[in-house]
Every structure is written in C-alpha cells, then in structure tokens.
C-alpha positions as CSV (number, residue, x, y, z in Angstrom):
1,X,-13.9,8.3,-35.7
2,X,-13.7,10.4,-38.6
3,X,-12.9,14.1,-39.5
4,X,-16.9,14.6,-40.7
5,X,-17.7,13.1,-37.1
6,X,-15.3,15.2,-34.7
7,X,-16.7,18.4,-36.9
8,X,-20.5,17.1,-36.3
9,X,-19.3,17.4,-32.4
10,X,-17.1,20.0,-32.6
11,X,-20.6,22.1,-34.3
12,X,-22.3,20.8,-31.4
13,X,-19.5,22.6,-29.0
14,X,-19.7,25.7,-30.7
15,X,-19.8,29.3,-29.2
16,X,-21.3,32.5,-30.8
17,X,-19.1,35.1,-31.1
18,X,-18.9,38.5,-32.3
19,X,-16.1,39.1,-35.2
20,X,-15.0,42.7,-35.3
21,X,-14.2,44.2,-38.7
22,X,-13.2,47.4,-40.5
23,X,-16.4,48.1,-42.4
24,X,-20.1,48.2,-41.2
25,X,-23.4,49.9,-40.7
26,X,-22.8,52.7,-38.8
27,X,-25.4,50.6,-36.3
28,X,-22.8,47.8,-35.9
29,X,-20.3,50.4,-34.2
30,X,-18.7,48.3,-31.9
31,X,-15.3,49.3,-30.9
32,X,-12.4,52.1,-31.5
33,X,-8.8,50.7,-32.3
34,X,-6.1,52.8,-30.9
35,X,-6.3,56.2,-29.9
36,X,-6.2,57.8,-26.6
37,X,-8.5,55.2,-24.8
38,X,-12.2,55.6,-24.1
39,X,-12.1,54.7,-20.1
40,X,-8.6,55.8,-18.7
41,X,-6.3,53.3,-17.8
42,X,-5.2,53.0,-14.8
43,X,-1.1,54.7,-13.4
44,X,1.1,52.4,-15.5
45,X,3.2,51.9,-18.6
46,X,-0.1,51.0,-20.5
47,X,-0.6,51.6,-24.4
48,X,-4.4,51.6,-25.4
49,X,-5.4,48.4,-27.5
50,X,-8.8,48.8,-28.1
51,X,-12.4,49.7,-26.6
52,X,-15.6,47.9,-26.9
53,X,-19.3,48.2,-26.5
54,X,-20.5,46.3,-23.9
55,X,-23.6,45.1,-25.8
56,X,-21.7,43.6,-28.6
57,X,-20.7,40.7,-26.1
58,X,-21.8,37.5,-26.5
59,X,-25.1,36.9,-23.8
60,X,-23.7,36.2,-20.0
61,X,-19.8,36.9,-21.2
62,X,-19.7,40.3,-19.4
63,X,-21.8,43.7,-18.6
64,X,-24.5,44.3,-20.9
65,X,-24.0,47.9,-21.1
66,X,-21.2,50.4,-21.2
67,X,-17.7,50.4,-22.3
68,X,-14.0,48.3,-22.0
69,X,-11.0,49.6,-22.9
70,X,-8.0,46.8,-22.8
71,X,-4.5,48.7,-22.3
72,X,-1.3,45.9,-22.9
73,X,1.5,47.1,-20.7
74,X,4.4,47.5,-22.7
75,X,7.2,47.0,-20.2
76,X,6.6,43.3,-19.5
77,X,5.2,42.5,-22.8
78,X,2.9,39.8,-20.8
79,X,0.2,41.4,-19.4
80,X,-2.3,44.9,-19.3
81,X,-5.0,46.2,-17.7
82,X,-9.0,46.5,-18.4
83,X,-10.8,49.8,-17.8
84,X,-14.6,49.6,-17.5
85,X,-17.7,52.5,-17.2
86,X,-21.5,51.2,-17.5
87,X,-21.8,55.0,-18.7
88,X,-19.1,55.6,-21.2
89,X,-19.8,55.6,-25.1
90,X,-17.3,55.2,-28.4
91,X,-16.6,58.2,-30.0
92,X,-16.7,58.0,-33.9
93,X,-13.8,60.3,-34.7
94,X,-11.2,59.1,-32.3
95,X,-9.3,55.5,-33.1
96,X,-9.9,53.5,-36.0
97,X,-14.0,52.4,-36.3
98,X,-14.9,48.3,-35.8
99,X,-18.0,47.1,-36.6
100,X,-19.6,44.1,-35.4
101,X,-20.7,41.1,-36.9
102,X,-22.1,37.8,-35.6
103,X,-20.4,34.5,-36.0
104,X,-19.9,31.3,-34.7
105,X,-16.8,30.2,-32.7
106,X,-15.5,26.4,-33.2
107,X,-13.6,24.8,-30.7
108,X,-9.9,23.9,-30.8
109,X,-8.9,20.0,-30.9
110,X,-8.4,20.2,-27.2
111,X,-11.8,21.1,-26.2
112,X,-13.4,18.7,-28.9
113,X,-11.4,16.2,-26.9
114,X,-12.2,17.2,-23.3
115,X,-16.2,18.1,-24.1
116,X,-17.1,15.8,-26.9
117,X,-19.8,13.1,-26.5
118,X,-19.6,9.5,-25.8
119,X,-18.6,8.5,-29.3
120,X,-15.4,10.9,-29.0
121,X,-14.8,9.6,-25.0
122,X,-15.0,6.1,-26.6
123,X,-12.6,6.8,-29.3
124,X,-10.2,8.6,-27.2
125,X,-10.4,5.7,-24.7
126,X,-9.5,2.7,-27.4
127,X,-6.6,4.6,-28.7
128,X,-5.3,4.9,-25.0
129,X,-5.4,8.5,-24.8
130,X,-7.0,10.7,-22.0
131,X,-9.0,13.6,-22.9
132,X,-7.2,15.8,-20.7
133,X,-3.9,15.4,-22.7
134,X,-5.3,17.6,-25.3
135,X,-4.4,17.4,-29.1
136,X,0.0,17.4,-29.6
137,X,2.2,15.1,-32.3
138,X,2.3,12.7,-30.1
139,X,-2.0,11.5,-31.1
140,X,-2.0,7.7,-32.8
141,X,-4.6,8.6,-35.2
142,X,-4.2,11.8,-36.9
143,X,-6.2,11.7,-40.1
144,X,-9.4,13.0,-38.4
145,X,-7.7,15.4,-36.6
146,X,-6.1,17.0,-39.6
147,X,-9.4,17.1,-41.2
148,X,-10.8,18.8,-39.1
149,X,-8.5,21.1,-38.5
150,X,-8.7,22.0,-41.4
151,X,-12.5,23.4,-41.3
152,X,-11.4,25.3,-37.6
153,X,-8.5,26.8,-39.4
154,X,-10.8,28.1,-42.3
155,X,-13.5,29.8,-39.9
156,X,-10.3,30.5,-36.7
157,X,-9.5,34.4,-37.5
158,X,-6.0,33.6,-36.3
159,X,-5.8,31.8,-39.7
160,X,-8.4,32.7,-41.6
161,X,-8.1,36.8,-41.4
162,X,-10.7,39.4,-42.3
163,X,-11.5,40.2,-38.1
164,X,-9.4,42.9,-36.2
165,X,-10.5,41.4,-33.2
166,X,-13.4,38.7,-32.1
167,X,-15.6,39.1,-28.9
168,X,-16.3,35.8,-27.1
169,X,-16.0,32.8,-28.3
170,X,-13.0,29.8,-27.6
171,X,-9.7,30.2,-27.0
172,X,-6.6,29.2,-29.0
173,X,-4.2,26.9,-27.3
174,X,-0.7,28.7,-27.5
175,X,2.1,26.8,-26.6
176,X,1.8,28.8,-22.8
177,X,0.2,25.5,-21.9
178,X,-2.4,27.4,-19.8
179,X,-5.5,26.6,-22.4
180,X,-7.0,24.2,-19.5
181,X,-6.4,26.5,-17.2
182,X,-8.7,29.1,-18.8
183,X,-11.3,26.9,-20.2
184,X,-13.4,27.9,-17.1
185,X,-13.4,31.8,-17.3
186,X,-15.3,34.0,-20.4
187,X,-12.7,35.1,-23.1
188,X,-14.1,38.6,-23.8
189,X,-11.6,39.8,-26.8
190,X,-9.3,38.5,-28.8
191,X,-6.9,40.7,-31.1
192,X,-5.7,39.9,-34.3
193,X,-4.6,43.5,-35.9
194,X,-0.7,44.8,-34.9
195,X,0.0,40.8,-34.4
196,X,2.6,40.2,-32.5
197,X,1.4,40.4,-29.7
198,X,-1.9,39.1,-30.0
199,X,-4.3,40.6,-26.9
200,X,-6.7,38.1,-24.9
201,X,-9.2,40.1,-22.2
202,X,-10.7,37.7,-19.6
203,X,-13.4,38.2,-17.9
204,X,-15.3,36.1,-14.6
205,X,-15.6,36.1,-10.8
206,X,-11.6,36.7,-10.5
207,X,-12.0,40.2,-12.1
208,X,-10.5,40.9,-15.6
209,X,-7.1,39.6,-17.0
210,X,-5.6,40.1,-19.8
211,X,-2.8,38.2,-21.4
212,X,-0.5,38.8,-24.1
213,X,1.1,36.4,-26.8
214,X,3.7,36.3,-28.9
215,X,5.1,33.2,-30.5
C-alpha cells in the first residue's frame, strides 16, 4: 500500500465540513466568539465558548435552524454544557464575528484503517495488524502512513491554522483513547482559537456532550 493509495481512500472517506474563520461576507455570518452567550447556559460555573447558526451545519449533523451556544465549565476543565433555541439569532455587535466557509474534512489514520476498502483490509491483514488497533508507533510499515499524514496535517486545522473553529467533520484522536468511542455520534464543533483547551460539541440520540482537551 502506498501513501498516494491510503490518500485515494482516505478522499473516499471524507466528510464536508464547515471551517469558521475571522473574515467573510456578511451572508456567511455563522457564529459569535465569546461574549455574554446568545442562549443562556444553564446554573453552573460555565464560561461562554462560542455560538453557532444552526444552518451552517453540515446536512443531518444537527437542527437545521436556530442557535447553539457551547459553555466549557471551568471548574473541572473536562467538560461544558450546550444551550439550544430553534428561535434565537447571532447578534453582530456582541462577541467576535465567524464566518463560514465550506471545506472538506479528511479522516485520521485510525478511521482510514477501520473504514477503508478491501485493498486497505487486505493490507492491514498481511502486516498482522487489526483495524481496530488504530494508527500508534507500534505499525510495521510506516512509510505510507507518514505520507499521508502528511496531506491530513496540511488540510487538519489543528495543524494547519487559519479556522477559529470547524463545524462537522472527523474527529482528532487525542491521546484520551476514546476516538472509537465517538466514531458513532455527529461532532458538531471543534475549537481551535484560546487553545488549550480545545472544545468538542457532540451531538446524537444521547443529547449533546461536550468535551474538553488539553494535552
């Protein structure tokens, strides 16, 4: 297998996304950074994160209308709170302005491995490795991987820069070791800015989580 195959899968795999960045058209208005908070948290040490527009989701990720704000909780550090009207709108003066623009999200190594095709299964297979290990040190044949980490690096925000946050898309796998654990429920938002911590907001049947990193 080689780099230019696992990124002709890994292309295959990939999840549009919505990159949220300090410039704009005023029509690509998509979310307020800091601030008061557009919906109230709820009773808690909560500090507001940001707030989105519901619309700027990725199809099926989450309600098509309306408002989130994501609140971390600064006394564990670990965790927050999501606030949600269908009616609410983003004031323009309050918060710092993101705008929205589309984008593609690739996948991590891990899910290349777990969701690739046959040719990936088969390579996987002769090295003696199971897909459900993910991607650590520990791989026999590195070369492609590097490679194509390389290209995920160069698009990933967490690397790459230039995107306050990203709606939808894949998730990162931090060393928490809960990135299969996930895989199943809609990552909503993803913060970059004011790193460390970085904020995830997760959506699904379960109701909202949200989940803070630090390294």
């Amino acid at each position: 297998m080689t780099g230019s195959e696992l990124a002709a899968e890994a292309v295959r795999l990939a999840r549009p996304c919505t990159l949220l960045k300090g410039t704009g058209p005023r029509n690509a208005f998509a979310g307020v950074w800091g601030g008061d908070g557009v919906v109230p948290a709820p009773d808690g040490p909560y500090r507001h994160w940001l707030s989105v527009n519901c619309r700027f989701l990725p199809a099926g990720l989450g309600p098509a209308a309306g408002c989130l704000s994501v609140y971390a909780d600064e006394q564990d550090g670990e965790s927050g709170a999501v606030s949600y009207s269908p009616a609410a709108g983003l004031p323009w003066s309050e918060g710092r302005a993101l705008f929205a623009r589309p984008a593609r999200s690739l996948p991590p190594m891990d899910a290349v491995f777990r969701y690739g095709g046959e040719e990936v299964q088969q390579w996987l297979a002769s090295l003696g490795w199971d897909a459900e290990w993910g991607y650590n040190g520990n791989f026999p044949e590195d070369e492609p991987c590097a490679e194509y980490e390389r290209l995920y690096q160069s698009e990933c925000p967490l690397y790459a820069g230039g995107a306050s946050a990203v709606l939808g898309g894949w998730h990162f796998p931090w060393p928490d070791g809960d990135w299969a654990e996930l895989v199943g429920r809609p990552l909503l938002v993803w913060t970059f800015d004011e790193s460390e911590p970085w904020v995830e907001t997760w959506g699904g049947p379960e109701g909202y989580r949200v989940v803070q990193r630090v390294t």
